[in-house]
C-alpha positions as a Markdown table, in Angstrom:
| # | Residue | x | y | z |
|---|---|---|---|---|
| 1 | Unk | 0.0 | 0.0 | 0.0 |
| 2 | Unk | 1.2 | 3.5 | -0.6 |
| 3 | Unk | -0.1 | 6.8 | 1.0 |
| 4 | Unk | -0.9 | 9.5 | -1.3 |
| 5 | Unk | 1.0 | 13.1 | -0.1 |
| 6 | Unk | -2.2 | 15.4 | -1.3 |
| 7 | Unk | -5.1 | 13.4 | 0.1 |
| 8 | Unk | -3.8 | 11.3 | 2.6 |
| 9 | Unk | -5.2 | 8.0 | 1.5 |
| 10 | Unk | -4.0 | 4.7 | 1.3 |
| 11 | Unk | -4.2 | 2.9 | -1.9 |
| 12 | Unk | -3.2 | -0.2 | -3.2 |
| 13 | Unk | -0.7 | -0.5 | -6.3 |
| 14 | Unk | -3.5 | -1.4 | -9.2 |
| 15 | Unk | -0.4 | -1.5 | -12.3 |
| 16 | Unk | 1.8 | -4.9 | -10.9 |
| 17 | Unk | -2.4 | -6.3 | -9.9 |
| 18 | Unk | -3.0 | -6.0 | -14.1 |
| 19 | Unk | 0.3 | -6.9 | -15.3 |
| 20 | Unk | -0.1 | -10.3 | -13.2 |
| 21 | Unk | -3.5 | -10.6 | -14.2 |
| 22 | Unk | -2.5 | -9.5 | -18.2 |
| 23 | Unk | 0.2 | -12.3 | -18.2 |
| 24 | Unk | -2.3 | -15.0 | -16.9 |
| 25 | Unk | -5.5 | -14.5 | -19.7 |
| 26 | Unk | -2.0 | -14.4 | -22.0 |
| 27 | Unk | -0.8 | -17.5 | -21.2 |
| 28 | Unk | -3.8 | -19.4 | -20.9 |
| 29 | Unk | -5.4 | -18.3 | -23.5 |
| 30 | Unk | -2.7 | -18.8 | -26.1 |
| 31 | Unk | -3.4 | -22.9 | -25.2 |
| 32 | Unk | -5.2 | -25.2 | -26.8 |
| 33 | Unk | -8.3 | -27.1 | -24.7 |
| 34 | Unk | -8.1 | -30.9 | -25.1 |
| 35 | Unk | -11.3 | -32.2 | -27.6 |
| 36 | Unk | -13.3 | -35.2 | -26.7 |
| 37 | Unk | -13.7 | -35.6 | -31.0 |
| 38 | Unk | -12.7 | -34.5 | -34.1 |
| 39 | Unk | -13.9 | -35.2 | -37.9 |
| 40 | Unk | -11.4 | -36.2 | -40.5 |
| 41 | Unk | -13.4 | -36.4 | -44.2 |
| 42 | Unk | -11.7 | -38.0 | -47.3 |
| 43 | Unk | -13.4 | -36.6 | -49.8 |
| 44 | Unk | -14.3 | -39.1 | -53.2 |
| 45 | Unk | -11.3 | -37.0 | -55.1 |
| 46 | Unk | -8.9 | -38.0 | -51.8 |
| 47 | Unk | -8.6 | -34.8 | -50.5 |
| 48 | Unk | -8.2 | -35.4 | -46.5 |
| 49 | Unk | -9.6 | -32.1 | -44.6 |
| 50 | Unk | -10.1 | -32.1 | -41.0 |
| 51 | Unk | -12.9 | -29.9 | -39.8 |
| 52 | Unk | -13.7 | -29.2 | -43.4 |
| 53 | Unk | -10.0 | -27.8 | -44.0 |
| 54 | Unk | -7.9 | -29.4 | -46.2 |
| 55 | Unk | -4.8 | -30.9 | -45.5 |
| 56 | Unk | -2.3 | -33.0 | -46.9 |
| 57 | Unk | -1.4 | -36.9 | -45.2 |
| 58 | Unk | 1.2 | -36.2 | -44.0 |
| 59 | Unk | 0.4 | -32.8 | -42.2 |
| 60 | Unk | -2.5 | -34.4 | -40.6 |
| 61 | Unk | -1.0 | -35.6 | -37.1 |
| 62 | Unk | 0.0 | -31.6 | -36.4 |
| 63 | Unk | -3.2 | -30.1 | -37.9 |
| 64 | Unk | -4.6 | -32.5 | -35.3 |
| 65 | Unk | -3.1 | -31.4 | -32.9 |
| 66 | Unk | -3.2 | -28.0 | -33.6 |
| 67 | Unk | -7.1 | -28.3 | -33.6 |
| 68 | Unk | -6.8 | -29.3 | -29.9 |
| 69 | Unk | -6.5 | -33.3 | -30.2 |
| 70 | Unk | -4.8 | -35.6 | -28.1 |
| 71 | Unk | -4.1 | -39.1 | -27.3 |
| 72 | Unk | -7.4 | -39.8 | -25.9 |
| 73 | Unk | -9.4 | -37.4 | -28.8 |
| 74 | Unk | -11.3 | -39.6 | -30.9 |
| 75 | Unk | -11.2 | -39.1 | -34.7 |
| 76 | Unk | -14.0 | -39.9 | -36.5 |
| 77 | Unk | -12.8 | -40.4 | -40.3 |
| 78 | Unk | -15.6 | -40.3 | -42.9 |
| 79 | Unk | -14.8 | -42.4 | -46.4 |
| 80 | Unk | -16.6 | -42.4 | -49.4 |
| 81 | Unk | -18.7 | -45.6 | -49.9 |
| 82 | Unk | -16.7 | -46.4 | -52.7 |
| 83 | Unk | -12.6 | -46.3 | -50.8 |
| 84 | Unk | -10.7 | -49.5 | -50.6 |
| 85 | Unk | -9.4 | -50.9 | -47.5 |
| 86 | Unk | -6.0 | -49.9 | -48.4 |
| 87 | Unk | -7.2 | -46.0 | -48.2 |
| 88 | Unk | -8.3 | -46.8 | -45.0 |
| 89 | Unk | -5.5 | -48.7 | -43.5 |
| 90 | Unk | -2.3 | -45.9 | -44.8 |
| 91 | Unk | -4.8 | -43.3 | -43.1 |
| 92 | Unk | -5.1 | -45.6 | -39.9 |
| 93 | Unk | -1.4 | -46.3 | -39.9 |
| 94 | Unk | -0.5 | -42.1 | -40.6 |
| 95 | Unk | -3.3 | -41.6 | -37.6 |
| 96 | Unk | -1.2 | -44.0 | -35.1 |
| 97 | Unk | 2.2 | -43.1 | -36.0 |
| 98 | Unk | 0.9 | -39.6 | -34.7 |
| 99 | Unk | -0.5 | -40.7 | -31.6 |
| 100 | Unk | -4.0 | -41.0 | -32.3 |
| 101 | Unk | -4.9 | -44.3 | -31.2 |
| 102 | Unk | -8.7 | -43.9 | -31.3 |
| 103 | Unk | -9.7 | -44.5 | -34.7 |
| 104 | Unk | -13.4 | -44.4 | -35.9 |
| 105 | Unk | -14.3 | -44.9 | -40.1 |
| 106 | Unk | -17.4 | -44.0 | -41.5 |
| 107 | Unk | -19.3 | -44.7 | -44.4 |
| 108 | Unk | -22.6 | -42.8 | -45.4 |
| 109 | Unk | -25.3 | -44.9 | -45.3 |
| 110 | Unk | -27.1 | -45.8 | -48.5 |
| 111 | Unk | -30.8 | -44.5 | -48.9 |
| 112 | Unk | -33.8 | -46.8 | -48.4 |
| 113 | Unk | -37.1 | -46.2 | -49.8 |
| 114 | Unk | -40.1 | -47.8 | -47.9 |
| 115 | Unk | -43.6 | -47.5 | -49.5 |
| 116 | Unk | -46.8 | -48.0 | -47.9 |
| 117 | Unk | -48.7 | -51.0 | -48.7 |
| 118 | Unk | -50.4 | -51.0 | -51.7 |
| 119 | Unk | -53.8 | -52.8 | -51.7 |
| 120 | Unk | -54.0 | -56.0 | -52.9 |
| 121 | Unk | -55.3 | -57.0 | -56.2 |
| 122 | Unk | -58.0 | -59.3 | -54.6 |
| 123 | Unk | -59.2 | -56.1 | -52.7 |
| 124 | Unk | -61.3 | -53.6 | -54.7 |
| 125 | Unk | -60.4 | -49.8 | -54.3 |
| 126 | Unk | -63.2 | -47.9 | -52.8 |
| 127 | Unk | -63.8 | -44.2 | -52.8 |
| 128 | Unk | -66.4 | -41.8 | -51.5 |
| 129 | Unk | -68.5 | -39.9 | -54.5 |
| 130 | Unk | -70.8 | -36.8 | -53.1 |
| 131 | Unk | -74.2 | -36.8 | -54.4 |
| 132 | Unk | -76.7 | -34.0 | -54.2 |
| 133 | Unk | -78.5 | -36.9 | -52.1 |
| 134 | Unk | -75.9 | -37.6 | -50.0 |
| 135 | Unk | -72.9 | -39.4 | -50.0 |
| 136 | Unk | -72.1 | -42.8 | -51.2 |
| 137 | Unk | -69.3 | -45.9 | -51.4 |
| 138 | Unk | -68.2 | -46.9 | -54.8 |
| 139 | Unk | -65.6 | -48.9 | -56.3 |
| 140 | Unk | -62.7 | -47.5 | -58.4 |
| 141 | Unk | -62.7 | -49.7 | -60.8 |
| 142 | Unk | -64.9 | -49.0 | -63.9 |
| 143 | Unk | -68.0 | -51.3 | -65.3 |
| 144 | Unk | -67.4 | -53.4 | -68.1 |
């Protein structure tokens, strides 16, 4: 504490308080927070981005890293339907060497079309008709 000569009071040095303080957001927020997961994509070209930036092979263990993953991050690799097992084991083996261990591939999943049921032929197709007496079931099909 020092004591001002004019008015007397006491006051606490504030400059060394936000120097301290100054150096600490600095330093921590310069670092990089761990991540649970991160998405590697190979595109159907074979372009490798991770988090939709691209990046060569063999930059991909440091662009990792600089995105905040570590040992324990899993990496979730998307792969075109149509990549061979060989694609998927250099990337596997690039992943490792860099100390990723936790390896997940991904493949979209095809479409699937579901219809309802159709009726039966044995079943005649029945609509309602409005008349001006009221309304009434009759069968789709036409007379012969």
């Amino acid at each position: 504490m020092t004591t001002c000569k004019r008015t007397g009071r006491q006051s606490v040095l504030v400059l060394p308080t936000f120097i301290a303080a100054g150096a600490f957001f600095l330093i921590s927020g310069c670092a990089t927070t761990p991540r649970s997961a991160i998405d590697v994509a190979i595109s159907p070209t074979g372009v490798v981005s991770v988090e939709s930036k691209p990046v060569t092979l063999s930059r991909l263990p440091a662009e990792l890293k600089n995105q905040g993953a570590t040992r324990r991050t899993a990496i979730y690799v998307s792969v075109p339907l149509d990549s061979s097992p060989a694609e998927m084991k250099t990337l596997s083996e690039t992943l490792v060497a860099g100390g990723y261990p936790r390896i997940m591939f991904t493949k979209p999943q095809k479409a699937v079309a579901q219809t309802a049921d159709a009726p039966s032929a044995s079943q005649p197709v029945t609509s309602r008709t409005r008349t001006r007496s009221g309304t009434s079931a009759t069968t789709g099909l036409p007379r012969p």
